[in-house]
C-alpha positions in Angstrom: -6.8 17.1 -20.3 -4.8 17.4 -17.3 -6.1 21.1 -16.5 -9.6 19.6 -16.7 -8.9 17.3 -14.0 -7.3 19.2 -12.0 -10.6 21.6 -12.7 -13.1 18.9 -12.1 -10.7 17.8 -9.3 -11.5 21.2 -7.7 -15.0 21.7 -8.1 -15.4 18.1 -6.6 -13.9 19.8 -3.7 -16.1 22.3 -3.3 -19.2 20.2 -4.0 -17.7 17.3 -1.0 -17.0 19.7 1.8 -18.8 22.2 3.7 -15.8 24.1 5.5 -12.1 24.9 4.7 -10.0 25.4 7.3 -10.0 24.2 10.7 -9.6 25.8 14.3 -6.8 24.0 16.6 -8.2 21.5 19.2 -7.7 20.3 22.2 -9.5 16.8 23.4 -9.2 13.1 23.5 -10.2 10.2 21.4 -11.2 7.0 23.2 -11.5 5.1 19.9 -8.1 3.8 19.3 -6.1 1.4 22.1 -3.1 2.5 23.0 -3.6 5.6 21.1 -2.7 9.0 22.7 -4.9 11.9 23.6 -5.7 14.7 20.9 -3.5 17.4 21.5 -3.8 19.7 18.8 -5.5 18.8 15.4 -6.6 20.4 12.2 -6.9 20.7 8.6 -4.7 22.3 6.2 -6.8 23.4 3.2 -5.4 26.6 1.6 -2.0 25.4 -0.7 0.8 27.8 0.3 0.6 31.1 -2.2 -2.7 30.4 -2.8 -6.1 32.9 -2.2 -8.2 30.4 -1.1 -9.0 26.1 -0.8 -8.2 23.9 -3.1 -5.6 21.0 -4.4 -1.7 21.3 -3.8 -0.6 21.2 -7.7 2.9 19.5 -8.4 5.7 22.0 -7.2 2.7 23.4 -4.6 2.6 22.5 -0.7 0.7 22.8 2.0 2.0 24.1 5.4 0.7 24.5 9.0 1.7 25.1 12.6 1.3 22.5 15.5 1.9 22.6 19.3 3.4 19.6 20.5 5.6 18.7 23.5 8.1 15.5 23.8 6.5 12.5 24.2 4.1 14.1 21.0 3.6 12.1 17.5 2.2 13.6 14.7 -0.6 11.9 12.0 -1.6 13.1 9.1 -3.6 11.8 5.7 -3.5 13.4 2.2 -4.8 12.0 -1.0 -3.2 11.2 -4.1 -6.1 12.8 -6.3 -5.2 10.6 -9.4 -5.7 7.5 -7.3 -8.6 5.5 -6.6 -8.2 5.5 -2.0 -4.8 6.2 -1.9 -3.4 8.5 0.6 -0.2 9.4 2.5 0.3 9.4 6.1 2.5 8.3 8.5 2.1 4.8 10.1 0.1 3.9 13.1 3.3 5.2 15.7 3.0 8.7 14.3 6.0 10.4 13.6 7.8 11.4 16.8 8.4 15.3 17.1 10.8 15.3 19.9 14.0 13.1 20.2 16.4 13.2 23.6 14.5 16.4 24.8 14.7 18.7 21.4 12.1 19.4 18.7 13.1 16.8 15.4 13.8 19.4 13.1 14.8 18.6 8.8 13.1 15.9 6.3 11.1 13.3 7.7 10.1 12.0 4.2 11.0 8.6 5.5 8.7 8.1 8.0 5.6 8.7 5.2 4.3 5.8 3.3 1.8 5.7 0.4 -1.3 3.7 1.3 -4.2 1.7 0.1 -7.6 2.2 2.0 -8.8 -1.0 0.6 -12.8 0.4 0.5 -12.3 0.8 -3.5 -10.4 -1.7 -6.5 -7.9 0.3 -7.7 -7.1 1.2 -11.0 -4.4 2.3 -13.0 -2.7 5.6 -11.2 -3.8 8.5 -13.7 -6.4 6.6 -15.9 -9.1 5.1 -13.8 -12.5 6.4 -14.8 -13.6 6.0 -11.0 -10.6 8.3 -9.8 -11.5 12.0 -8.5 -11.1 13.4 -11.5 -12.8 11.2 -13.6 -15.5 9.6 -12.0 -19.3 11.3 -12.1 -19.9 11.1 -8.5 -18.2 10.5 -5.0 -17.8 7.3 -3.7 -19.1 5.7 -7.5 -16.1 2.6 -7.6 -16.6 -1.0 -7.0 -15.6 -2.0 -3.8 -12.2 -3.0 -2.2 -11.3 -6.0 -0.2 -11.5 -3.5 3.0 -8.1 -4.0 4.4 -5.8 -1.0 5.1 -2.1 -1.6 3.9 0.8 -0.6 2.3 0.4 -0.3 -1.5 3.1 -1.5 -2.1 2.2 -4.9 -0.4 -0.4 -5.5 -2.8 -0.6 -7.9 -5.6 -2.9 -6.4 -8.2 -0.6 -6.2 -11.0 -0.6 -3.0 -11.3 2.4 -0.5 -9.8 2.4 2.1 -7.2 4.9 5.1 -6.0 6.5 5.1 -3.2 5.7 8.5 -0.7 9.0 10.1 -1.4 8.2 9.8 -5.1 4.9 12.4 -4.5 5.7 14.4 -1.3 8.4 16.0 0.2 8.1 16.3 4.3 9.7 18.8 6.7 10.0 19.8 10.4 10.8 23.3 11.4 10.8 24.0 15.2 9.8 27.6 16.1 9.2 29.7 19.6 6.7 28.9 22.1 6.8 24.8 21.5 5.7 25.1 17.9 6.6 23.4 14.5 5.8 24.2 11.2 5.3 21.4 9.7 5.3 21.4 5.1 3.7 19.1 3.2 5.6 19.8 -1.0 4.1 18.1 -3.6 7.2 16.3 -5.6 5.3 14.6 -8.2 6.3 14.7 -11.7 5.8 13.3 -15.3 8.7 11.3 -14.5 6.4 9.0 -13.2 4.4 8.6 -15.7 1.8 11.0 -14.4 1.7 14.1 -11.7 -1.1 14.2 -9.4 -2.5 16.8 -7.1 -2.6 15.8 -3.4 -5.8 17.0 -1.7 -5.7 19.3 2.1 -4.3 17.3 4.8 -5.9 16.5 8.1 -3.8 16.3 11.0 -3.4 15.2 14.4 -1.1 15.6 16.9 -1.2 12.8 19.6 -0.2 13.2 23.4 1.4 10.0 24.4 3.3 10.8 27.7 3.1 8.9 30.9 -0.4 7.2 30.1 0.6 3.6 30.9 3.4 4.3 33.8 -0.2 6.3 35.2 -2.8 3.6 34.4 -0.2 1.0 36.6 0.3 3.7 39.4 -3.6 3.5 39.3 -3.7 -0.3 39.8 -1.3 -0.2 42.6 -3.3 2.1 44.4 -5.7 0.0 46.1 -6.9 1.7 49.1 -6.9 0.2 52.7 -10.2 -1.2 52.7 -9.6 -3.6 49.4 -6.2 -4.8 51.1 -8.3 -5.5 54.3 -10.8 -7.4 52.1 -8.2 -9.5 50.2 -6.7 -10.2 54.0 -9.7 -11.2 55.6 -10.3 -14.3 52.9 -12.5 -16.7 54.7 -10.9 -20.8 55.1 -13.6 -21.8 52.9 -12.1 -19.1 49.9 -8.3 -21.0 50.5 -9.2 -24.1 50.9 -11.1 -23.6 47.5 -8.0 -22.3 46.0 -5.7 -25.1 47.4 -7.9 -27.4 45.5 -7.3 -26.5 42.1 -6.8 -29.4 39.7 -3.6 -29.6 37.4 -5.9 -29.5 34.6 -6.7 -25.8 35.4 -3.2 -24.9 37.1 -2.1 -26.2 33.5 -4.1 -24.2 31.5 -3.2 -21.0 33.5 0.1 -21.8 33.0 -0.3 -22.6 28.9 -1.8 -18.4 28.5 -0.5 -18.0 25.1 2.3 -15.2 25.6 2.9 -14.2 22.4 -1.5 -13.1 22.9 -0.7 -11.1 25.9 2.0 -9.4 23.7 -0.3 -8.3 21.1 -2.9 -7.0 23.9 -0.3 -4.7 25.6 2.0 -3.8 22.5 -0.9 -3.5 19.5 -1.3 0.0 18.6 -4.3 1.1 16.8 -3.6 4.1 15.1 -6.3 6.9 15.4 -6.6 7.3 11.4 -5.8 4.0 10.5 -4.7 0.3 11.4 -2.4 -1.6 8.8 -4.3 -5.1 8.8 -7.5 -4.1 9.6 -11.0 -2.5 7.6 -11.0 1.2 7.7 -13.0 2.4 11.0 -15.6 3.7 8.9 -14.5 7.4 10.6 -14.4 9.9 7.3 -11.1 8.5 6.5 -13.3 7.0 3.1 -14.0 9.6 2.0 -10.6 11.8 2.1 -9.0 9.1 0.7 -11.5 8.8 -2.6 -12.3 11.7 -2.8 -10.4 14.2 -0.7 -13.1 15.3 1.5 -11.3 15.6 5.1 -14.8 17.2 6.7 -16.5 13.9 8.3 -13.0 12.8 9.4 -12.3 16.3 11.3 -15.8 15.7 12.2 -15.2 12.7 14.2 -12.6 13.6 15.7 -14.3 17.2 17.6 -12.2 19.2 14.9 -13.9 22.3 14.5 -13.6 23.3 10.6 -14.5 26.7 11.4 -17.9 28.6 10.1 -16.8 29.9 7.0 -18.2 27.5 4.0 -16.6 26.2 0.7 -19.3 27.6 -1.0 -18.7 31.3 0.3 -15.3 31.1 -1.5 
């Protein structure tokens, strides 16, 4: 039963997504505040040892090879396959791939969390008939509550792994600024079931100086505003000097803990704990593994060569 899935698993694959690898790139995304720019991104497809795409079985892995510089995160999303939209990735912060000037390097397992998309009600890991492997079409479950959050946060009665009890995550710094990074699939019948994981889309965000740049920008104001702000008429002042207590109050009553949330919130480029799924592609790797419309979004090219040619 299980090699039927995995089987059915596969060809559901094939049938979802045109491409199977994807090219680095280089670029921005101005969807997400306070996320970074897009410095290198892609999708690994092909499980390591193996000829061509497909699912990482328990005991396989995926691997792949990112640029990054300090200051860098790195996102990623993978499906559970026996799951109804639940994936693993990082949280919105990325995981940081340098720390005090060197490359992180070893297991990073911790910083991985198993999530709920929230666009499908879950079932039962390994026996919904609306999972991957079971269900007749893509995108065939009844609908979610839409929320994005941790599974294990919800309260559905029903239980959930934990990352480390599916994947195994590592860091390996190389020449030239690069880092393999390997994605092992750990599952086991220990468990209860052992699932696939589906190919992982990845990101590598360029956080740098953006803000310390953005506040050098609005302290640049050139000679001709500061001549303008000096050259307020009486009328202007005298306006200002009359400003009742009820409005000086209200200024002074700006809800801080607001302001906080507008400077500090970061939206994460795949994902936002909290909040409906962006409606990017990120649906449909996460129900059915297909990582094509996400890359797609996001201006990574998945190469010419199609699933179908395999």
């Amino acid at each position: 039963m299980m090699r039927r899935s995995i089987l059915f698993l596969a060809v559901l694959l094939l049938m979802c997504s045109g491409v199977i690898f994807a090219d680095h790139h280089e670029g921005s995304d101005g969807d997400s505040m306070m996320s970074g720019m897009i410095a290198d991104g892609g999708v690994a497809a092909v499980p390591v040892g193996a000829d061509g795409p497909g699912v990482a079985l328990p005991g396989g892995a995926y691997e792949f090879v990112i640029h990054a510089h300090e200051g860098d995160t790195l996102t990623f999303a993978t499906m559970l396959a026996q799951s109804n939209d639940g994936f693993l990735a990082p949280n919105e912060y990325g995981i940081a791939l340098y720390d005090m000037g060197a490359p992180v390097s070893g297991d990073v397992t911790d910083q991985v969390y198993y999530w709920d998309l929230g666009t499908e009600r879950n079932e039962r890991i390994g026996e919904g008939m609306y999972q991957a492997p079971r269900q007749s079409a893509p995108n065939s479950g009844p609908a979610g509550d839409g929320m994005v959050r941790l599974a294990s946060e919800l309260d559905d009665r029903l239980s959930y792994p934990t990352a480390a009890e599916l994947v195994s995550v590592t860091l390996t710094p190389g020449d030239m600024d690069t880092i393999t990074v390997r994605i092992d699939n750990v599952s086991d019948m220990s468990m209860g079931y052992a699932s696939p994981i589906t190919p992982v889309l990845w990101i590598v965000e360029s956080h740098g100086d953006m803000m310390i740049d953005d506040m050098a920008d609005d302290g640049m104001m050139d000679d001709d505003e500061m001549a303008d702000d000096d050259m307020m008429d009486d009328d202007d002042m005298a306006d200002d000097d009359m400003m009742d207590d009820d409005d000086m109050a209200d200024d002074d009553m700006m809800d801080d803990e607001m302001m906080k949330d507008d400077m500090m919130m970061k939206h994460g480029i795949l994902f936002t704990t909290g909040l409906p799924d962006y409606g990017h592609g990120l649906e449909a790797l996460a129900e059915d593994g297909d990582p094509s419309a996400l890359a797609a979004h996001h201006g990574i090219d998945m190469g010419d060569m199609m699933m179908d040619e395999m």
